[in-house]
C-alpha positions in Angstrom: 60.1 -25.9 -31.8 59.9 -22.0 -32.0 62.6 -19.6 -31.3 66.5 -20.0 -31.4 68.1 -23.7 -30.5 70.1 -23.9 -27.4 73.3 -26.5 -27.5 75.4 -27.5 -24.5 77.8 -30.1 -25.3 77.1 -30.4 -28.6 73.1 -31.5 -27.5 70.0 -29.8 -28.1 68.7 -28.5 -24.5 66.3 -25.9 -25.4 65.2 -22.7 -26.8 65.3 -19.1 -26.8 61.8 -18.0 -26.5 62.0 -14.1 -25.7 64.7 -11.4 -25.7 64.5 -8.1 -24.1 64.9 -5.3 -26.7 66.7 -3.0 -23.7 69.0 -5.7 -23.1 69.6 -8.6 -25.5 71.7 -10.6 -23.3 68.3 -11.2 -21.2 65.4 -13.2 -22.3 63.7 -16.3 -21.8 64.4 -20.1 -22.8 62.4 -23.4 -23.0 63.9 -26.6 -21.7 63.7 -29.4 -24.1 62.0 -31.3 -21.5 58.7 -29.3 -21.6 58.7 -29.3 -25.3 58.8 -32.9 -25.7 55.8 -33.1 -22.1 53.6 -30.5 -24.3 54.2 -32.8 -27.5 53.6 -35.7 -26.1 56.8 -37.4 -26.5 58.7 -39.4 -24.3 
């Protein structure tokens, strides 16, 4: 998994992929969902 881990109630969800440099409270995330499709897992 690239980028930063994102918990919500204490589980894994996803991932901060992209931050805007003008605004660091803005960016984009992965679900965990599509990383485990693109991996294969299930």
């Amino acid at each position: 998994m690239s980028g930063s881990p994102i918990i919500q109630e204490d589980k894994l969800i996803g991932a901060v992929t992209h931050v805007f440099v003008n605004d660091p409270t803005s960016g984009y995330g992965g679900h965990i969902e599509w990383m485990l499709q693109e991996a294969e897992i299930k």
